[in-house]
PDB file as gemmi writes it, atoms N, CA and C in Angstrom:
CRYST1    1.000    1.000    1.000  90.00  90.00  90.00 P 1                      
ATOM      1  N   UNK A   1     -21.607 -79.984 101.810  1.00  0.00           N  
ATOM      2  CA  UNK A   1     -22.114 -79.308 100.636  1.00  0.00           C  
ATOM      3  C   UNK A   1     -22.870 -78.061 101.083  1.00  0.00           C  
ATOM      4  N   UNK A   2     -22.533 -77.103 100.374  1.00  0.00           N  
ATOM      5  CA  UNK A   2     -23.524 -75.948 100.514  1.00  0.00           C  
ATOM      6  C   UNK A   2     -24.758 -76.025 100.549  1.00  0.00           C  
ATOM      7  N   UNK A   3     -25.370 -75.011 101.022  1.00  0.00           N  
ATOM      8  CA  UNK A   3     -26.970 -75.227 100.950  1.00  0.00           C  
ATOM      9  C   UNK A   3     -27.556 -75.095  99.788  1.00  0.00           C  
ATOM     10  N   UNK A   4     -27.173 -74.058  99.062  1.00  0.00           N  
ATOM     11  CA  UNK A   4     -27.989 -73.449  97.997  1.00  0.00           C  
ATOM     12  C   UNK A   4     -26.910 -74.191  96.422  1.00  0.00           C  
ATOM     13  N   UNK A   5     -25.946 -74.572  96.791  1.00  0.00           N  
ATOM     14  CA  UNK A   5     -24.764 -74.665  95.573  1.00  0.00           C  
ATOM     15  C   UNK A   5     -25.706 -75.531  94.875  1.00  0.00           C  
ATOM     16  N   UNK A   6     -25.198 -75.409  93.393  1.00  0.00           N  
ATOM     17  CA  UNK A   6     -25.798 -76.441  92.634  1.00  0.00           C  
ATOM     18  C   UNK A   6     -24.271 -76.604  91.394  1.00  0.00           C  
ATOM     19  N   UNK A   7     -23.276 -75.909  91.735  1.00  0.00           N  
ATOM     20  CA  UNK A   7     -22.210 -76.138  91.033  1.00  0.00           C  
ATOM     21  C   UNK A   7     -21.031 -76.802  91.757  1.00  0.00           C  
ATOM     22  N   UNK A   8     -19.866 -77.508  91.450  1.00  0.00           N  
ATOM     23  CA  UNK A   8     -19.051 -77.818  92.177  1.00  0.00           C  
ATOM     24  C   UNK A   8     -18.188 -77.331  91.224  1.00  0.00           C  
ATOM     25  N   UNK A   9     -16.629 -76.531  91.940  1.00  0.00           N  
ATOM     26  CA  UNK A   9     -15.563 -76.690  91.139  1.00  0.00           C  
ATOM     27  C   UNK A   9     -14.307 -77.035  91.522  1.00  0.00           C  
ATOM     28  N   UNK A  10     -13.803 -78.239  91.351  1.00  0.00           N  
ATOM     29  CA  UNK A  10     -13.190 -79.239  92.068  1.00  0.00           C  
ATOM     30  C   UNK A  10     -11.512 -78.865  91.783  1.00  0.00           C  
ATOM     31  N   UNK A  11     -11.313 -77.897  91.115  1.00  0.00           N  
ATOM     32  CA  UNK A  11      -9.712 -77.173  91.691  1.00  0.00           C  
ATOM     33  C   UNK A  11      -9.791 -75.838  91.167  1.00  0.00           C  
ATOM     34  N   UNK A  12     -10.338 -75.304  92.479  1.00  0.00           N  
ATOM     35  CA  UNK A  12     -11.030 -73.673  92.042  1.00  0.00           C  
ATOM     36  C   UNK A  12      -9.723 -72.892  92.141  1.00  0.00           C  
ATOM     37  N   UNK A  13      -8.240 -73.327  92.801  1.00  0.00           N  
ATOM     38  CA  UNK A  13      -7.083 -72.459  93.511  1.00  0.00           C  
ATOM     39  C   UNK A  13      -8.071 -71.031  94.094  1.00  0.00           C  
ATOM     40  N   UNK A  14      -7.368 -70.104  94.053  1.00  0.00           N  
ATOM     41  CA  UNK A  14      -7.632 -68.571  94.141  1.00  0.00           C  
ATOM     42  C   UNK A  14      -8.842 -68.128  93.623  1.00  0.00           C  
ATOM     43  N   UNK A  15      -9.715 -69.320  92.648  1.00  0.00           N  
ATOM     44  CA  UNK A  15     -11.236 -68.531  92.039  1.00  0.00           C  
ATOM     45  C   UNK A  15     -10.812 -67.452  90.833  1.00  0.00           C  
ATOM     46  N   UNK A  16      -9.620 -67.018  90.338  1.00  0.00           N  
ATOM     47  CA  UNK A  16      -9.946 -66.097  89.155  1.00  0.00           C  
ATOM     48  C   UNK A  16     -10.740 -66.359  88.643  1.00  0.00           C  
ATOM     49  N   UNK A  17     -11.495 -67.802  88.321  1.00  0.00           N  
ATOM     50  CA  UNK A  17     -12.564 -67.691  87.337  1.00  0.00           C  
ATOM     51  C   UNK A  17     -13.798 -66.565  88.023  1.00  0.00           C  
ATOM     52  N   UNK A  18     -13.852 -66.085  89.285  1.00  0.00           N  
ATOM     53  CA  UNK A  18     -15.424 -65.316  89.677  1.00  0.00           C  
ATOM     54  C   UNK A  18     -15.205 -64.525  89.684  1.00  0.00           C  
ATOM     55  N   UNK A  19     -16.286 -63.625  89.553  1.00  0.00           N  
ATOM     56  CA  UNK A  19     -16.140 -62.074  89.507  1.00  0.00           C  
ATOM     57  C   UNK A  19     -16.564 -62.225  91.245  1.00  0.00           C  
ATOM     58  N   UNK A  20     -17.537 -62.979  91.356  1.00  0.00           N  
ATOM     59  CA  UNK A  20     -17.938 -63.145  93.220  1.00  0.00           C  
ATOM     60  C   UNK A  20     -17.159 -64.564  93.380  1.00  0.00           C  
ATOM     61  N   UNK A  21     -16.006 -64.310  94.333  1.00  0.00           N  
ATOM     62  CA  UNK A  21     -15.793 -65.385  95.138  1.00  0.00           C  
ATOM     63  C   UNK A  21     -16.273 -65.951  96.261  1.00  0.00           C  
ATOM     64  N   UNK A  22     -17.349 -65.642  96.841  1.00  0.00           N  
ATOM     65  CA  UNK A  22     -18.121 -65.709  97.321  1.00  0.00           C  
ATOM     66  C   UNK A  22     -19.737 -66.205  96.882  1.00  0.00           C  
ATOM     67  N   UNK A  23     -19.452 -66.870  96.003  1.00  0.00           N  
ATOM     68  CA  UNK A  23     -21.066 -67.465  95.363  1.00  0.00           C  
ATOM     69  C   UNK A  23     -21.332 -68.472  95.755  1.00  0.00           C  
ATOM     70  N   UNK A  24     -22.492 -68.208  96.323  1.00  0.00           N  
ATOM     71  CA  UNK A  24     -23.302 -69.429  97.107  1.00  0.00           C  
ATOM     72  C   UNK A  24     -24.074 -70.465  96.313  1.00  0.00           C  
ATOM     73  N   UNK A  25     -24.052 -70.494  94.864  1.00  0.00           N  
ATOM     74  CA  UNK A  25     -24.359 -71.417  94.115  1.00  0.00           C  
ATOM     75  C   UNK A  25     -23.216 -72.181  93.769  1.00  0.00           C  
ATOM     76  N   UNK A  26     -21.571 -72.318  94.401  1.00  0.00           N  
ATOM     77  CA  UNK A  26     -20.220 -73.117  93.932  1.00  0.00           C  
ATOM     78  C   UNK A  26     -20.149 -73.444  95.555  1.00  0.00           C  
ATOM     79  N   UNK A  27     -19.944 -74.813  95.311  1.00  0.00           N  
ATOM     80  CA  UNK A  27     -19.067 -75.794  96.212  1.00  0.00           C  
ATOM     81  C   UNK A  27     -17.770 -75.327  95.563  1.00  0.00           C  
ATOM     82  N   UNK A  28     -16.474 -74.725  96.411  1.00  0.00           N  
ATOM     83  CA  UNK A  28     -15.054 -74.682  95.886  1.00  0.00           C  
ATOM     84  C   UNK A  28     -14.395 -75.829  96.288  1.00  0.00           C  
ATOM     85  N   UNK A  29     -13.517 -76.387  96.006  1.00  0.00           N  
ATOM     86  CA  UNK A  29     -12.426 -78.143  96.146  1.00  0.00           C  
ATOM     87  C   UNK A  29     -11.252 -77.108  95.190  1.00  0.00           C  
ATOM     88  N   UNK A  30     -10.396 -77.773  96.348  1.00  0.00           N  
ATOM     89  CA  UNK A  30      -8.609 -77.527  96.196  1.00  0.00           C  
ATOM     90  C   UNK A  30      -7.925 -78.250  97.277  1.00  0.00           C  
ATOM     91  N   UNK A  31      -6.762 -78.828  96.733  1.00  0.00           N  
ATOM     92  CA  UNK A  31      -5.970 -79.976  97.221  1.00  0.00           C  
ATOM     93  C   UNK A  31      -5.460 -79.063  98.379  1.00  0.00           C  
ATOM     94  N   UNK A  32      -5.082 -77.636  98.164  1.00  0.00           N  
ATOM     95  CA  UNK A  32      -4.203 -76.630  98.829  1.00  0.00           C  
ATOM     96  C   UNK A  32      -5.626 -75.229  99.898  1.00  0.00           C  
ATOM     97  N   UNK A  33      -4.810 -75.650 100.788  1.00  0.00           N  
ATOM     98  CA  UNK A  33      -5.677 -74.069 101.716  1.00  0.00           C  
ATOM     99  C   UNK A  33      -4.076 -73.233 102.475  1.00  0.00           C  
ATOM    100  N   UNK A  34      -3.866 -72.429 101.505  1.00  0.00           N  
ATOM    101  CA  UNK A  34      -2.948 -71.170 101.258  1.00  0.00           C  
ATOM    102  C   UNK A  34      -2.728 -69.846 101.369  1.00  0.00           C  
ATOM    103  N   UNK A  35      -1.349 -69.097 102.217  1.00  0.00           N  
ATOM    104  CA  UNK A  35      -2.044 -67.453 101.640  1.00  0.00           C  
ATOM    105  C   UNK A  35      -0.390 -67.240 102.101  1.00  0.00           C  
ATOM    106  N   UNK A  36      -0.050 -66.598 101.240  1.00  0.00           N  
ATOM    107  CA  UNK A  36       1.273 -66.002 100.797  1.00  0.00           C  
ATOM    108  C   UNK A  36       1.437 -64.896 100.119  1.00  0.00           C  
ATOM    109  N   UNK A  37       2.810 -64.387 100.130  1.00  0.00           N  
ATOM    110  CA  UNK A  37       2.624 -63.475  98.913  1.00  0.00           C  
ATOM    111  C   UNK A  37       3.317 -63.450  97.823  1.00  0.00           C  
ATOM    112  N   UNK A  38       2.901 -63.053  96.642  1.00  0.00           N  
ATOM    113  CA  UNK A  38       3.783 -63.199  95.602  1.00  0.00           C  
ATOM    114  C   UNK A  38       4.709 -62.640  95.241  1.00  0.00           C  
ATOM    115  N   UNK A  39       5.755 -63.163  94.354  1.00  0.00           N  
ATOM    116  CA  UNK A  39       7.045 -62.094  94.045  1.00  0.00           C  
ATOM    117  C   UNK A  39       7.056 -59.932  93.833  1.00  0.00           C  
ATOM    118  N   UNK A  40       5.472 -60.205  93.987  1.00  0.00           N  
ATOM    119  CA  UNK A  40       5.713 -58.549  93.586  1.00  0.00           C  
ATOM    120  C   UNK A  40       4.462 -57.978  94.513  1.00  0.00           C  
ATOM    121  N   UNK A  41       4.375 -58.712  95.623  1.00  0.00           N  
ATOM    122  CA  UNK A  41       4.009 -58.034  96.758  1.00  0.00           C  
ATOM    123  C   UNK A  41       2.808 -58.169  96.978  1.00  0.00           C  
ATOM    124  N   UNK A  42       1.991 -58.601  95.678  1.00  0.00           N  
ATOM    125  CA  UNK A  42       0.587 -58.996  96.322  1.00  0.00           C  
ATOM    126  C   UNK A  42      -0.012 -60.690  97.054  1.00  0.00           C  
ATOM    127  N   UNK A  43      -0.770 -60.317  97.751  1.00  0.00           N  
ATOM    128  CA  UNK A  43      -1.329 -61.218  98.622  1.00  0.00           C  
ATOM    129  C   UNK A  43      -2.352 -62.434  97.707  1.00  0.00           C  
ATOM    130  N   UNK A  44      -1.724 -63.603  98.140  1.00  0.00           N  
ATOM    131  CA  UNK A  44      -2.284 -64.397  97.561  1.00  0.00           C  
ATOM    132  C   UNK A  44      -3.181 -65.349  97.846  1.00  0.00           C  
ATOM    133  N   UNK A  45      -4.220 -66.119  97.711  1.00  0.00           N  
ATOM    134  CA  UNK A  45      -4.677 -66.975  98.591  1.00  0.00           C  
ATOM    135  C   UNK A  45      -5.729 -68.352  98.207  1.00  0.00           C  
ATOM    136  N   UNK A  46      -5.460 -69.167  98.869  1.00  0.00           N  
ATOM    137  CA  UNK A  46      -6.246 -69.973  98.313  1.00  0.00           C  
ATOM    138  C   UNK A  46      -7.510 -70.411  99.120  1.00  0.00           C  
ATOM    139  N   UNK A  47      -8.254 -70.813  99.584  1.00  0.00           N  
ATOM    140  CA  UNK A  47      -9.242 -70.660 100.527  1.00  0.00           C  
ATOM    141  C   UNK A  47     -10.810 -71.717 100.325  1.00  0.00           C  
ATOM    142  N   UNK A  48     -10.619 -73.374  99.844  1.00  0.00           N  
ATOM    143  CA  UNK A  48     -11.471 -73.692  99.186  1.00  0.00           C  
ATOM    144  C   UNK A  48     -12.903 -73.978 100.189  1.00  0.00           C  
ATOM    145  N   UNK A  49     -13.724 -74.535  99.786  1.00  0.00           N  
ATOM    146  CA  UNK A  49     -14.563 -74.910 101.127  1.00  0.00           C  
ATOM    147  C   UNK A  49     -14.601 -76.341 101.294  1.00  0.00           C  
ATOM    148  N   UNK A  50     -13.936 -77.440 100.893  1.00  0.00           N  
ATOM    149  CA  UNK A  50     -13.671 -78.522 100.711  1.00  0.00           C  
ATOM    150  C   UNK A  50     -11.969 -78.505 100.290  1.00  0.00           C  
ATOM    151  N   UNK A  51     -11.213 -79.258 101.286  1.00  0.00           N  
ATOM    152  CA  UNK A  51      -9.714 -79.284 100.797  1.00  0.00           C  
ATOM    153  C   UNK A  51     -10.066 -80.756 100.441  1.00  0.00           C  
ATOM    154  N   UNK A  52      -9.703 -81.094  98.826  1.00  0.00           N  
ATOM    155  CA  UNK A  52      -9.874 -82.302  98.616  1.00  0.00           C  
ATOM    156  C   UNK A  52      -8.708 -82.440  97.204  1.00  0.00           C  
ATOM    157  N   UNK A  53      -8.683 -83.296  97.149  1.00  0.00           N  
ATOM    158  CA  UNK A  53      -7.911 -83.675  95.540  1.00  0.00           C  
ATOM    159  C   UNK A  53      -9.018 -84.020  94.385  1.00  0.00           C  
ATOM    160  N   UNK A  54      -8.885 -83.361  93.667  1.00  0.00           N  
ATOM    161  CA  UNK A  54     -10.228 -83.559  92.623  1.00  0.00           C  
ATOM    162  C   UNK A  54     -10.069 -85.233  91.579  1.00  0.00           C  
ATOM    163  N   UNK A  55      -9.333 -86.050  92.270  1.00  0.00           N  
ATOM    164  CA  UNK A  55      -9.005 -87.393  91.969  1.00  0.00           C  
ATOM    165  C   UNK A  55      -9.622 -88.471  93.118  1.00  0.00           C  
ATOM    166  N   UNK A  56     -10.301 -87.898  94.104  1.00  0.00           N  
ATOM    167  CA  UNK A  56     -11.081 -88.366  95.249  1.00  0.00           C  
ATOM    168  C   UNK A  56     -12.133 -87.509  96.263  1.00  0.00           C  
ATOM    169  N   UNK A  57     -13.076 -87.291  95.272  1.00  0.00           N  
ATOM    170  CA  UNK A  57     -13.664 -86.410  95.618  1.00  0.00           C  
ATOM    171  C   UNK A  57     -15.129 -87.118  97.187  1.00  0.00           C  
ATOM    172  N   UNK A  58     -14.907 -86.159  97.525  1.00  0.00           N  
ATOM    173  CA  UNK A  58     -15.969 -86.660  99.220  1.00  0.00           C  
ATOM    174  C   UNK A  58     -17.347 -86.531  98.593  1.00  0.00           C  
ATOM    175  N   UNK A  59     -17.826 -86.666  97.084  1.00  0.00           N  
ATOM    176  CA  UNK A  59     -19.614 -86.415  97.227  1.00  0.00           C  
ATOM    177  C   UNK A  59     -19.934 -87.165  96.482  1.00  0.00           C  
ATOM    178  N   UNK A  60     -21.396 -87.525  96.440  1.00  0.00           N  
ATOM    179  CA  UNK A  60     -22.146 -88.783  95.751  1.00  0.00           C  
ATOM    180  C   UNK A  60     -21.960 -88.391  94.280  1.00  0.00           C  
ATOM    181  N   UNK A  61     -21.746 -89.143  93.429  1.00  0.00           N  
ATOM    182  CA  UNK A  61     -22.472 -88.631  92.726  1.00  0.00           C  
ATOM    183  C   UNK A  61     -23.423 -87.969  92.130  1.00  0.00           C  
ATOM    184  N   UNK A  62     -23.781 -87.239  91.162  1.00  0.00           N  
ATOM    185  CA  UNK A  62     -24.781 -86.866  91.017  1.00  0.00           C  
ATOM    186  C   UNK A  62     -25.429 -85.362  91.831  1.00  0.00           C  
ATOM    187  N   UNK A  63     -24.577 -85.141  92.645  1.00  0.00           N  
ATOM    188  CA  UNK A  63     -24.806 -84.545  93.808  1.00  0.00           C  
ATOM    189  C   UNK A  63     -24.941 -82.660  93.294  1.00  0.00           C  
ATOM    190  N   UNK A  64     -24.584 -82.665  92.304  1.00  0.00           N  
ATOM    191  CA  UNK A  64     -24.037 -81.511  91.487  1.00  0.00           C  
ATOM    192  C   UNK A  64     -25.031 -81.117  90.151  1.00  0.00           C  
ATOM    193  N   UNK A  65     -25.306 -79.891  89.779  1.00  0.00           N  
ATOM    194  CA  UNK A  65     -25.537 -80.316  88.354  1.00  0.00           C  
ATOM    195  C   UNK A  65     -25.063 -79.766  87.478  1.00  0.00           C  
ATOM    196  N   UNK A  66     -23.580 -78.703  87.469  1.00  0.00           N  
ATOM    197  CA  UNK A  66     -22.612 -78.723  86.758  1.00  0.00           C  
ATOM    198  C   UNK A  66     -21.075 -78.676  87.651  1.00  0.00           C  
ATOM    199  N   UNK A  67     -20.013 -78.934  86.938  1.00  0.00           N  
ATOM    200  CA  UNK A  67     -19.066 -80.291  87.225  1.00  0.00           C  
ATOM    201  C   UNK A  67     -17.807 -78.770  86.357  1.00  0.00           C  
ATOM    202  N   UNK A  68     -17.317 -77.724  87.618  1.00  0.00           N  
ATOM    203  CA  UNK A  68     -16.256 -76.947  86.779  1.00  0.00           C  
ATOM    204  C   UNK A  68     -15.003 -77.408  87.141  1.00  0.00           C  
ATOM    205  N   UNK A  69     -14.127 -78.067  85.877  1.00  0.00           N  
ATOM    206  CA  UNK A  69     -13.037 -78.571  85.873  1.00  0.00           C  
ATOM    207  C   UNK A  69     -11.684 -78.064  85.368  1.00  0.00           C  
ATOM    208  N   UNK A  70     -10.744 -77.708  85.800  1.00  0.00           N  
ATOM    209  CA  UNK A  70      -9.931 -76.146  85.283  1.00  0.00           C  
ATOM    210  C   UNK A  70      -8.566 -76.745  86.127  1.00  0.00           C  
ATOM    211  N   UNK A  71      -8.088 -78.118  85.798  1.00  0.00           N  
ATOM    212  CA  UNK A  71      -6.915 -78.349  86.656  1.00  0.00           C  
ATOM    213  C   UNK A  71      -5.502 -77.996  86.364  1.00  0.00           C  
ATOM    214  N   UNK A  72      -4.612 -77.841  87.046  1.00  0.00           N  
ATOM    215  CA  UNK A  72      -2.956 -77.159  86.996  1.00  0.00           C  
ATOM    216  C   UNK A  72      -3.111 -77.312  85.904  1.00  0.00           C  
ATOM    217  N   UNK A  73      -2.200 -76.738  84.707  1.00  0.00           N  
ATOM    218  CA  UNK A  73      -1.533 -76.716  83.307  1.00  0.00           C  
ATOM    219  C   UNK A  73      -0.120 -77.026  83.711  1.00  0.00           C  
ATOM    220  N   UNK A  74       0.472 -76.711  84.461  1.00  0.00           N  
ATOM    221  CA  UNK A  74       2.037 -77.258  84.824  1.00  0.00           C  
ATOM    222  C   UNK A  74       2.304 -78.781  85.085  1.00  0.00           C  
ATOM    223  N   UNK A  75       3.598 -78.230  84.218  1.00  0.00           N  
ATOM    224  CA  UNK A  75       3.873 -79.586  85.422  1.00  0.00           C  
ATOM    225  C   UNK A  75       5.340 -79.758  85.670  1.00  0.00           C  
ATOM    226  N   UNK A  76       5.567 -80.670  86.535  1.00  0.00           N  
ATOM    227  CA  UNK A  76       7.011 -80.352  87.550  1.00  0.00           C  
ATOM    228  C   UNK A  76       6.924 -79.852  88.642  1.00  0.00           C  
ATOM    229  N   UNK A  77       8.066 -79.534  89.448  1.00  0.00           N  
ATOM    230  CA  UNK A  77       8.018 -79.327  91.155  1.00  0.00           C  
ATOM    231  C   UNK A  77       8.642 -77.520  91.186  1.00  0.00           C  
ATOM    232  N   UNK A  78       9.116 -76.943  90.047  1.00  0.00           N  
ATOM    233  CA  UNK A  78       9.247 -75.923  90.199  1.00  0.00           C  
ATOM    234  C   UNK A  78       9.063 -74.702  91.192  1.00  0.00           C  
ATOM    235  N   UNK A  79       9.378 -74.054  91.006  1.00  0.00           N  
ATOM    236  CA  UNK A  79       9.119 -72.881  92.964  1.00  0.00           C  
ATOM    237  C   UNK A  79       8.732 -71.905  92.230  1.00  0.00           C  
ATOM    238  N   UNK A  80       8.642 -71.527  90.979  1.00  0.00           N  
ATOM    239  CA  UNK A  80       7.823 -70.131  91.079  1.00  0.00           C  
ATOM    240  C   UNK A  80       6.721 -70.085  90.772  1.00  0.00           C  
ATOM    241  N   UNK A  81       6.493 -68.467  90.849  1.00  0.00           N  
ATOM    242  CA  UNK A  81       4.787 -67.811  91.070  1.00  0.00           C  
ATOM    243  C   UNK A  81       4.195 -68.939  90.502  1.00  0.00           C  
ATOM    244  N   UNK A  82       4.425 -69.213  89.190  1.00  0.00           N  
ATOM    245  CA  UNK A  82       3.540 -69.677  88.613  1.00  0.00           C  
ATOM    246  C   UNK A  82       2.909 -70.821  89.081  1.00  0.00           C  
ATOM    247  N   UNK A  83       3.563 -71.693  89.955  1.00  0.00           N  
ATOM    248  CA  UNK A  83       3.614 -73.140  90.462  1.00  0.00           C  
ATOM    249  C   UNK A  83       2.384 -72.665  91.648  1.00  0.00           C  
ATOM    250  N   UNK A  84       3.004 -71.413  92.087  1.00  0.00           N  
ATOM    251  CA  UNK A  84       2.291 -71.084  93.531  1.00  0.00           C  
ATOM    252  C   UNK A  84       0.405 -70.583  93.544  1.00  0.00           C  
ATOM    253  N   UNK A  85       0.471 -70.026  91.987  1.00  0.00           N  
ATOM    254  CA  UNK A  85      -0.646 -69.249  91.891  1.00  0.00           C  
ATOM    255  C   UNK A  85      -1.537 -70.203  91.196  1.00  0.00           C  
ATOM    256  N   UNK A  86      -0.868 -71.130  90.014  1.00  0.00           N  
ATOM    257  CA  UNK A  86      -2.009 -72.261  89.368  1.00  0.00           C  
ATOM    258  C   UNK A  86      -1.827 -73.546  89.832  1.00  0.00           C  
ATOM    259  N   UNK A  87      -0.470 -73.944  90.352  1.00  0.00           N  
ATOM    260  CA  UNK A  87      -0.570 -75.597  91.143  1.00  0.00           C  
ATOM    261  C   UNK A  87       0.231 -76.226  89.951  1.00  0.00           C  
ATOM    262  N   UNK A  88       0.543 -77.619  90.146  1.00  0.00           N  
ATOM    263  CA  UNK A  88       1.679 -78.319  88.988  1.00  0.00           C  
ATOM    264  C   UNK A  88       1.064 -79.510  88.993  1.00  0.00           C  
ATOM    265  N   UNK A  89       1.282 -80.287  88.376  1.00  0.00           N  
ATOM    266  CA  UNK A  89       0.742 -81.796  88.066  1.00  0.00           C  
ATOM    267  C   UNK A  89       2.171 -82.641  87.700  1.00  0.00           C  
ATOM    268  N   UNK A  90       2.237 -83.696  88.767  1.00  0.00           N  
ATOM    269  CA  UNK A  90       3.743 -84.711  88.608  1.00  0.00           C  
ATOM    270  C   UNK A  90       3.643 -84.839  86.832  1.00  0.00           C  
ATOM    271  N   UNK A  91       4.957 -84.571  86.641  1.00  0.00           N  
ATOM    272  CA  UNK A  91       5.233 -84.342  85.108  1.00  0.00           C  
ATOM    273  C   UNK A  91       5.458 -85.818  84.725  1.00  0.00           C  
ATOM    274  N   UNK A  92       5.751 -87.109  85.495  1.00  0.00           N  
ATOM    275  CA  UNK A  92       5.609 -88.634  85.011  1.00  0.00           C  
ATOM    276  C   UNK A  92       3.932 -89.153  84.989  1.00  0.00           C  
ATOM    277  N   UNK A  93       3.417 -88.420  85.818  1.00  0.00           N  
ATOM    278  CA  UNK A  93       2.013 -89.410  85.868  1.00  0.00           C  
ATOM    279  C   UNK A  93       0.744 -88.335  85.845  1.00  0.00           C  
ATOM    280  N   UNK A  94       1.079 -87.002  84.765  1.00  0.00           N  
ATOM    281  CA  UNK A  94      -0.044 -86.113  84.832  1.00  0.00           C  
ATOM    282  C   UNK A  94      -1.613 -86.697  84.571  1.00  0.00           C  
ATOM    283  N   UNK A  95      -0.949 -87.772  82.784  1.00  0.00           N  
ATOM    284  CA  UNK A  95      -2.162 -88.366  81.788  1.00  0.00           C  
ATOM    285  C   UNK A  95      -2.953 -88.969  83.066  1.00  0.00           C  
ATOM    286  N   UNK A  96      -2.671 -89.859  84.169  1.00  0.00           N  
ATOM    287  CA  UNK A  96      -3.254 -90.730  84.747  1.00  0.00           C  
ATOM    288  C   UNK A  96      -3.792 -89.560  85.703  1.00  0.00           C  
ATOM    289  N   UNK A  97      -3.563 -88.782  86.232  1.00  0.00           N  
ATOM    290  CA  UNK A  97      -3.859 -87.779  87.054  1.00  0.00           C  
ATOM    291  C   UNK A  97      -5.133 -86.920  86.351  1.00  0.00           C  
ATOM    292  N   UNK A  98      -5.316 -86.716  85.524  1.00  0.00           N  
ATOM    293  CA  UNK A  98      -6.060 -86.269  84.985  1.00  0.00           C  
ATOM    294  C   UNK A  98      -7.172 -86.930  84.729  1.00  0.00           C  
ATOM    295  N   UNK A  99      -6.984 -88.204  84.282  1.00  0.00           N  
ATOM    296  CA  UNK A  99      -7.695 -89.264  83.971  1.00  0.00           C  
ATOM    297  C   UNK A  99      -8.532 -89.571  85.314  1.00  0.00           C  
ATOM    298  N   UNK A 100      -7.863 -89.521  86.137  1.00  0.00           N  
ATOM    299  CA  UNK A 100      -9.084 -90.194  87.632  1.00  0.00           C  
ATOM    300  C   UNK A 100     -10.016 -88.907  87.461  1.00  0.00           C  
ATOM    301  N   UNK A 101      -8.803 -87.665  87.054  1.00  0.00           N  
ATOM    302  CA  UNK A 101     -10.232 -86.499  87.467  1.00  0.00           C  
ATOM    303  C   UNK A 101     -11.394 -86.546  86.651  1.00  0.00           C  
ATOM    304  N   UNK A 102     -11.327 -86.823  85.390  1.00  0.00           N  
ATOM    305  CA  UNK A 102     -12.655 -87.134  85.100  1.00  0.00           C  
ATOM    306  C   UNK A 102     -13.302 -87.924  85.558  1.00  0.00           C  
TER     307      UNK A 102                                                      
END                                                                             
């Protein structure tokens, strides 16, 4: 855990949500540590500080005192960008997948 974090966000991918990806108040968690490029040339990357599955997470409870949750919207095994840049969720067992993440 970070020193100063007091947020965790347990499938951050790439961080679009920050304007600083670099904020020392977020623990980042992603299943994936990535860097490719995308169909139209830009560089992509994923980079969390915890590679974890947000369905088994490594911290105590409690450990946090807000909880940012923002997991794949896909689902299926598909190959494009889209798969690459937000992540997919098995399209038979998303509900249950989701379900541990809370």
């Amino acid at each position: 855990m970070k020193k100063n974090s007091k947020i965790l966000d347990v499938a951050c991918g790439s961080k679009m949500f920050y304007f600083n990806k670099d904020d020392e108040r977020v623990t980042f968690c992603d299943i994936r540590d990535v860097e490719t490029t995308l169909c139209d040339g830009r560089k992509f990357e994923v980079h969390p500080d915890y590679q974890c599955d947000f369905t088994d997470l490594p911290f105590e409870d409690e450990s946090y005192r807000m909880v940012i949750f923002d997991p794949p919207h896909l689902l299926g095994e598909s190959n494009g960008w889209q798969k690459i840049k937000y992540g997919f969720l098995d399209k038979n067992n998303w509900k249950e997948t989701i379900s541990k993440g809370f």
